[in-house]
C-alpha positions in Angstrom: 5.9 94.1 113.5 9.4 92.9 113.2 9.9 92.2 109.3 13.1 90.7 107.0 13.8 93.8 105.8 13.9 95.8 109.3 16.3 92.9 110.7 18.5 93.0 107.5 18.7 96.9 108.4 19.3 96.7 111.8 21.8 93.7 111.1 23.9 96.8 109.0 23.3 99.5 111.8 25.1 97.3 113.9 28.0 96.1 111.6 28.6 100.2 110.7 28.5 100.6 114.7 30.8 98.0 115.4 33.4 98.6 112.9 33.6 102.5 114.3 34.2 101.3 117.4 36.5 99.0 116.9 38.7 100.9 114.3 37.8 104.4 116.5 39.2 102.1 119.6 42.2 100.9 118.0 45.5 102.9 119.2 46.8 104.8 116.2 50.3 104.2 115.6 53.1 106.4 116.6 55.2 108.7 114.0 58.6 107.0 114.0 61.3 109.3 115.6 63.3 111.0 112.8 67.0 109.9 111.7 68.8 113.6 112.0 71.9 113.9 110.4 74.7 116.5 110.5 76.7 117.9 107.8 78.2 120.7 106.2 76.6 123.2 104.5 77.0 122.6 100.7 74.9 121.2 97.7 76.1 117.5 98.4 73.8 117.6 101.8 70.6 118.5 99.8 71.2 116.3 97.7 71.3 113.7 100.6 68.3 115.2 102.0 66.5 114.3 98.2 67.8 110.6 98.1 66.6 110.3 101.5 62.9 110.8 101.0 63.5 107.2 99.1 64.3 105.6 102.5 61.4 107.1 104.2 59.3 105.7 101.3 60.4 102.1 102.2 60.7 102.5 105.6 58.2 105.3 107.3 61.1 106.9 108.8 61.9 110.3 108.2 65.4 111.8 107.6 66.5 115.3 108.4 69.8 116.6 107.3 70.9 119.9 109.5 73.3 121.9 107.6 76.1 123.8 109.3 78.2 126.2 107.6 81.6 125.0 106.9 83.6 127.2 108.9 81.4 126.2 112.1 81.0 122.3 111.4 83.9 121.4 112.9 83.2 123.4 116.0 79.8 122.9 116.1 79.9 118.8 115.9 82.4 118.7 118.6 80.8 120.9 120.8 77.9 118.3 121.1 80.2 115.5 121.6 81.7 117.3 124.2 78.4 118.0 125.8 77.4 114.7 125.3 74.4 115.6 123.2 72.2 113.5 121.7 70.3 115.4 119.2 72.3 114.2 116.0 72.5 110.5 115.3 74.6 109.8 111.9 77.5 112.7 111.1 79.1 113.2 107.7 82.1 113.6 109.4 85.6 115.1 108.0 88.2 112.6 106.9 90.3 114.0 109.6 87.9 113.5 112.1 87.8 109.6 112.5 91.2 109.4 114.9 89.3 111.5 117.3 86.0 110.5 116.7 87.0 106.6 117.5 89.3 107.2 120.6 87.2 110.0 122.6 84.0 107.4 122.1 81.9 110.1 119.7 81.8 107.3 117.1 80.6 103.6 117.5 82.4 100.8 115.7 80.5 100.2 113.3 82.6 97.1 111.7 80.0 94.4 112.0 77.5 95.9 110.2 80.5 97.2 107.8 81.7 93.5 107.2 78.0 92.2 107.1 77.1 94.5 104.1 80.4 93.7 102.6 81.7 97.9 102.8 85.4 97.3 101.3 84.1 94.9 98.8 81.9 97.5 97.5 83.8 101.1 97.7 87.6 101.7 96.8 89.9 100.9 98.9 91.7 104.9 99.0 88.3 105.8 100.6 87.5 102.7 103.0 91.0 103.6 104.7 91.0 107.4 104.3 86.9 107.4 105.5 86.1 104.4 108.2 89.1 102.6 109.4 91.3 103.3 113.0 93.6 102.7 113.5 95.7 101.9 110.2 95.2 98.3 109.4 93.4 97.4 112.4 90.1 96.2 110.4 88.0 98.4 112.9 85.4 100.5 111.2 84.0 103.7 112.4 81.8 105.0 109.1 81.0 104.0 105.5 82.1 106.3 102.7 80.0 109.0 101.8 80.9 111.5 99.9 84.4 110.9 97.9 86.6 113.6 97.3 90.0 114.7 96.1 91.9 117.8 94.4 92.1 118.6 90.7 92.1 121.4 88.7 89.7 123.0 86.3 90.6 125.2 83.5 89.1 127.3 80.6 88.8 125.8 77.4 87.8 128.9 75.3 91.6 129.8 76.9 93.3 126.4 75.8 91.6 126.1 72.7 91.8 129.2 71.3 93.9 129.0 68.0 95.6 132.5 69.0 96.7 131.6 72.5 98.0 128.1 71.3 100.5 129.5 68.4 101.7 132.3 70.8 102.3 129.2 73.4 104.2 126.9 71.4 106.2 129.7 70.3 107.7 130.3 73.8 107.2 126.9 74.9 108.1 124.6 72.1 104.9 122.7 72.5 100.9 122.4 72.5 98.9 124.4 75.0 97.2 121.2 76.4 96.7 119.6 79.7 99.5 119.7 81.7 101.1 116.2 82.7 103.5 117.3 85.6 103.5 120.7 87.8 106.2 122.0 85.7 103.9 122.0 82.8 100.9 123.3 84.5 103.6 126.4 85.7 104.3 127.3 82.4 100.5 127.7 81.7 99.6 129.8 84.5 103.0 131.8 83.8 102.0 132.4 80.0 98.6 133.3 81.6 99.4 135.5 84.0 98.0 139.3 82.7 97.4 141.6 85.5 97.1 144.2 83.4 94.6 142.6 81.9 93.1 141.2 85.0 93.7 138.1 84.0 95.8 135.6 86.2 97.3 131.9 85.8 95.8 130.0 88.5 93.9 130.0 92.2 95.2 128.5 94.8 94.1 127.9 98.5 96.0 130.1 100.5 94.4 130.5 103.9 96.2 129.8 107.1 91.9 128.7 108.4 91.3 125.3 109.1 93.4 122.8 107.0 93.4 125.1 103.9 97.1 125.5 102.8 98.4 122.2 104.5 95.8 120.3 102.0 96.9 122.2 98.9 100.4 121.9 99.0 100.9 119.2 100.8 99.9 117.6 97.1 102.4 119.0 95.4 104.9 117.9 98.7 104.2 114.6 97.7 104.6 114.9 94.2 107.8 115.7 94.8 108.9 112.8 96.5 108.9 114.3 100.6 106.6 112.9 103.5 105.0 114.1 106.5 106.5 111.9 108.7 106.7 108.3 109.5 103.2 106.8 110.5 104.2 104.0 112.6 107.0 105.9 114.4 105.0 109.0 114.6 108.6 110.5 114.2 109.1 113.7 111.5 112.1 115.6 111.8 114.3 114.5 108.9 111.8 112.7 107.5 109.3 116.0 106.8 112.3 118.5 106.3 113.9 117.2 103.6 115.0 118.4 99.8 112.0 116.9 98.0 109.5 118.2 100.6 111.0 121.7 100.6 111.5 121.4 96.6 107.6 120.8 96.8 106.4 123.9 98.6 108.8 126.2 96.6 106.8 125.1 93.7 103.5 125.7 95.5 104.4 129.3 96.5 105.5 130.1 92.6 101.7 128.9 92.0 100.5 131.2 94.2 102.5 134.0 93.1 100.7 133.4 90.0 97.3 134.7 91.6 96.4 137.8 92.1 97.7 140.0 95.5 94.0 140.3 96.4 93.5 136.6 96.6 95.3 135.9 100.1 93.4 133.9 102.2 91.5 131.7 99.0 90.1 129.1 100.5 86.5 127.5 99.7 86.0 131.0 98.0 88.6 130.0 95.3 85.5 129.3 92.5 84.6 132.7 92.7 87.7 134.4 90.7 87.0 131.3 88.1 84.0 132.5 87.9 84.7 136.1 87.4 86.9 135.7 84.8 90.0 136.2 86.2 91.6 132.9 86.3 92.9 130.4 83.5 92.8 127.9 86.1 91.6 127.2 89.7 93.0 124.1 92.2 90.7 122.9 94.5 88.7 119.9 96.0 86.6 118.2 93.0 83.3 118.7 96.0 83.5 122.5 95.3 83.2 122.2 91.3 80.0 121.4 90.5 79.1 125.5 90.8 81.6 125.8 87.6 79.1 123.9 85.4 76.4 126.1 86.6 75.1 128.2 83.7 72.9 130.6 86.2 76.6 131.0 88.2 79.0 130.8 86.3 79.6 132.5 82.8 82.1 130.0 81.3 79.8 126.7 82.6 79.5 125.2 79.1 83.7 126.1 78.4 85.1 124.9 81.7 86.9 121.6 81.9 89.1 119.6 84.5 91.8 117.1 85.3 93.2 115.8 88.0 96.7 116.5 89.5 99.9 116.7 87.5 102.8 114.5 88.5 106.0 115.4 90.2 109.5 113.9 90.0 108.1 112.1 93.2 105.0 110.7 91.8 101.5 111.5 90.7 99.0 112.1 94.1 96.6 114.8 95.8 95.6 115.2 99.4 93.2 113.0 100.7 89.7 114.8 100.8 86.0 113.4 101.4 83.3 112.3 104.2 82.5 109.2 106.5 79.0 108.6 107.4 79.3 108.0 111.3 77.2 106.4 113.8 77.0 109.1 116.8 77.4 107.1 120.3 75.1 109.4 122.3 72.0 108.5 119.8 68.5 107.5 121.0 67.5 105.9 117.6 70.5 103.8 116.3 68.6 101.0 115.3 67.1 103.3 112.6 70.3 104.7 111.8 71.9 101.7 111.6 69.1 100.4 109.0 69.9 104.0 107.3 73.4 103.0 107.2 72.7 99.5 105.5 70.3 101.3 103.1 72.7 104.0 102.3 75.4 101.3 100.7 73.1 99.2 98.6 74.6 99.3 94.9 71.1 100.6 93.9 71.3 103.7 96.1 74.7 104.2 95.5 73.6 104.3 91.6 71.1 107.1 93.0 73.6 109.0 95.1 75.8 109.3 91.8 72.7 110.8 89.6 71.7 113.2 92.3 75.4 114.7 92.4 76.8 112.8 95.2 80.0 111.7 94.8 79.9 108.0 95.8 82.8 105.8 96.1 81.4 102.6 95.1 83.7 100.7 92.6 80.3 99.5 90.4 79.2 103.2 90.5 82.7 104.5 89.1 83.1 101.9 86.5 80.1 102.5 84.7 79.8 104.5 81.5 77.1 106.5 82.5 79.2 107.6 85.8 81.9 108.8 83.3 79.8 110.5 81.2 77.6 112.2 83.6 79.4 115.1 84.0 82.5 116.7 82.9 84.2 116.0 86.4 83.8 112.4 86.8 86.4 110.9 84.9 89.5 113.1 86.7 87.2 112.6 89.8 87.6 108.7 89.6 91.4 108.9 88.7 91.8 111.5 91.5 90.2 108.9 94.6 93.1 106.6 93.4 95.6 109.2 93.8 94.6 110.0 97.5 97.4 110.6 100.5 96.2 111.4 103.6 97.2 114.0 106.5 97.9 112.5 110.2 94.9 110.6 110.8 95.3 110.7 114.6 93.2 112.1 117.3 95.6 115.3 117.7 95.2 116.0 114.2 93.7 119.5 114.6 96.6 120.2 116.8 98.9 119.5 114.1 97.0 121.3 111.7 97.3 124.6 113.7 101.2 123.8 113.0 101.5 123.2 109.5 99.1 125.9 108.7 101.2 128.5 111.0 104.5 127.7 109.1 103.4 126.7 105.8 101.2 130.2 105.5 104.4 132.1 106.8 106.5 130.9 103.8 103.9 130.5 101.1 101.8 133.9 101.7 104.3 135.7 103.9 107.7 134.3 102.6 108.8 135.5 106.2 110.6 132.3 106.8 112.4 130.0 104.6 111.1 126.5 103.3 113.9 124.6 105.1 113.6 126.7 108.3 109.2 126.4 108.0 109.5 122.1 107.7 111.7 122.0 110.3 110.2 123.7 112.7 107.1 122.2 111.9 108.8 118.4 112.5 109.6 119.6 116.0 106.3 120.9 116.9 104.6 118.1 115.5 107.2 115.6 117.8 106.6 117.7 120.6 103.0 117.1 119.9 103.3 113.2 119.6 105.5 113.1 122.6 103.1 115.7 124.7 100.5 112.7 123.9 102.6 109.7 124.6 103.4 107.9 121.5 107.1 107.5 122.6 107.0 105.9 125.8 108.8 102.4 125.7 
């Protein structure tokens, strides 16, 4: 006999039945394909990696940052480009890189999305030039700033401060052991604390012919002292990079490095670690490679080491243009997501993010707030430094001319085989010969 209660139960059976096979029918959906992004090896891509799990949060999307050491990156990017593969979809890609990047196709113009989110508005303007636009002027946008970055120096203050040190200083010097406010002054430090007896030296300073090492280092102090490079429109150098003030800027850059120890040829990336060891008053590098100095499990004088950014010359106050784009790689398969990474990545809230984590962000709110400047020790120099920025030949053959400089520059400098006229010079004529080679002369 069929009662209520056995039709009420049966009713139940069936709704339990029903809903398993509807749910246990249903297609489950996909895992979304993974934004992958390539950089180099160094703490600013984990920290990418950590702000990233916030866009995965909001959007399901996972990030992966693939780290390649420094000394590979370069080769390692281009090689996929070359090969045209599409395993990377966003690259934190050198300064230098964007003239290549935008003419061989590797990079997509990214300037609607760029003018849409309102990039130049929001980040200074040394790093939206420097970072995402070719060529010069044109308003065509191949990145979005990521990671900031300029020379400065960083120094020991139980050396500065000590009362001892300071009277023995002002004797000789006829003034305070302070920061130095031109390159002169900052010369007469590392001369006063230069001790290799007692292994202690004046200052570190990159001197490797690898990459763009040596070019980067003193072509700030080639600046400062009122030369050029060349002529960026003309793409013209001789008499223009061999001059006085350019040679008078690389003679100071070798009396720097004399300053060093003999062991220290070839400093480069490794500059920290003579810091770090105790043998160095000072140490003149990119502000990217300084958080390790404030690190108490690495570094012995973390809570005594301070920094500033570069002295002036007779020429002016600048440093070499340093710092990563955030590119949109043309051979992706997901650049929707990227693209939505990209939008994500600029937001003023993320940027805020980005700062905390130890990013060095170049957004204008970012470096004007308080708690920017008194994050950490570096910031304040930091923000001065990205307004001080000049940057290398940011053309497609740039790597070419970089073989150049570094050649001559590390044959004067380290080698003194060659004089600082006779090194600039033949440097402008490669460099032509270069241009010319790659048609920017033809009528």
């Amino acid at each position: 006999m069929i009662t209520r209660k056995n039709l009420f139960f049966s009713f139940i059976i069936f709704l339990v039945f029903s809903a398993f096979f509807l749910f246990g029918c249903q297609k489950q959906e996909e895992p979304k394909i993974p934004i992958r992004i390539l950089w180099a090896q160094w703490a600013p891509s984990d920290y990418l990696q950590e702000l990233s799990a916030d866009f995965t949060k909001e959007t399901g999307i996972p990030v992966i940052v693939e780290q390649v050491p420094w000394q590979d990156f370069q080769k390692h990017f281009f090689a996929k480009m070359v090969a045209k593969d599409s395993t990377y979809d966003l690259v934190g890609g050198d300064s230098q890189w964007i003239g290549k990047g935008a003419y061989d196709g590797y990079y997509v113009n990214i300037s609607s999305v760029f003018n849409e989110e309102k990039v130049a508005e929001k980040m200074i303007t040394s790093t939206v030039q420097g970072y995402c636009e070719y060529p010069a002027e044109s308003k065509a946008y191949w990145s979005v700033p990521l990671q900031g970055d300029a020379m400065g120096i960083a120094y020991r203050k139980d050396l500065f401060e000590n009362p001892k040190e300071k009277e023995a200083f002002k004797k000789i010097y006829n003034r305070e052991l302070a920061i130095p406010k031109t390159w002169q002054e900052l010369l007469d430090i590392a001369t006063f604390f230069y001790r290799p007896s007692k292994n202690l030296y004046g200052v570190t300073v990159w001197s490797s012919n690898e990459y763009d090492g040596i070019t980067m280092a003193s072509d700030t102090l080639l600046w400062a002292y009122g030369g050029k490079i060349g002529d960026n429109k003309t793409k013209k150098a001789l008499g223009i990079l061999n001059t006085k003030e350019s040679a008078q800027g690389i003679e100071m850059y070798r009396k720097l490095f004399l300053l060093g120890s003999k062991t220290w040829v070839g400093a480069y990336l490794d500059a920290n670690k003579y810091f770090i060891d105790g043998q160095s008053a000072m140490v003149f590098s990119y502000f990217a490679f300084f958080p390790d100095l404030l690190d108490r499990q690495y570094s012995p004088y973390a809570e005594v080491t301070g920094f500033f950014p570069c002295p002036a010359g007779p020429g002016g106050q600048y440093t070499s243009l340093g710092g990563q784009g955030l590119s949109l790689i043309s051979y992706s398969k997901n650049k929707e997501a990227a693209i939505s990474f990209i939008k994500w990545f600029v937001r003023d809230d993320v940027q805020e993010e980005w700062a905390k984590l130890g990013g060095f962000s170049c957004s204008k709110k970012v470096l004007e707030s308080e708690d920017f400047l008194n994050d950490r020790p570096y910031n304040e120099p930091l923000k001065k430094s990205l307004t001080l920025m000049k940057d290398f030949w940011n053309v497609p053959e740039y790597e070419q001319l970089l073989k150049v400089s570094q050649k001559y520059l590390f044959e004067y400098i380290v080698n003194n085989k060659i004089t600082p006229k006779d090194a600039l010079k033949k440097i402008s004529l490669e460099w032509e010969e270069i241009f010319e080679t790659n048609g920017y002369y033809k009528e």
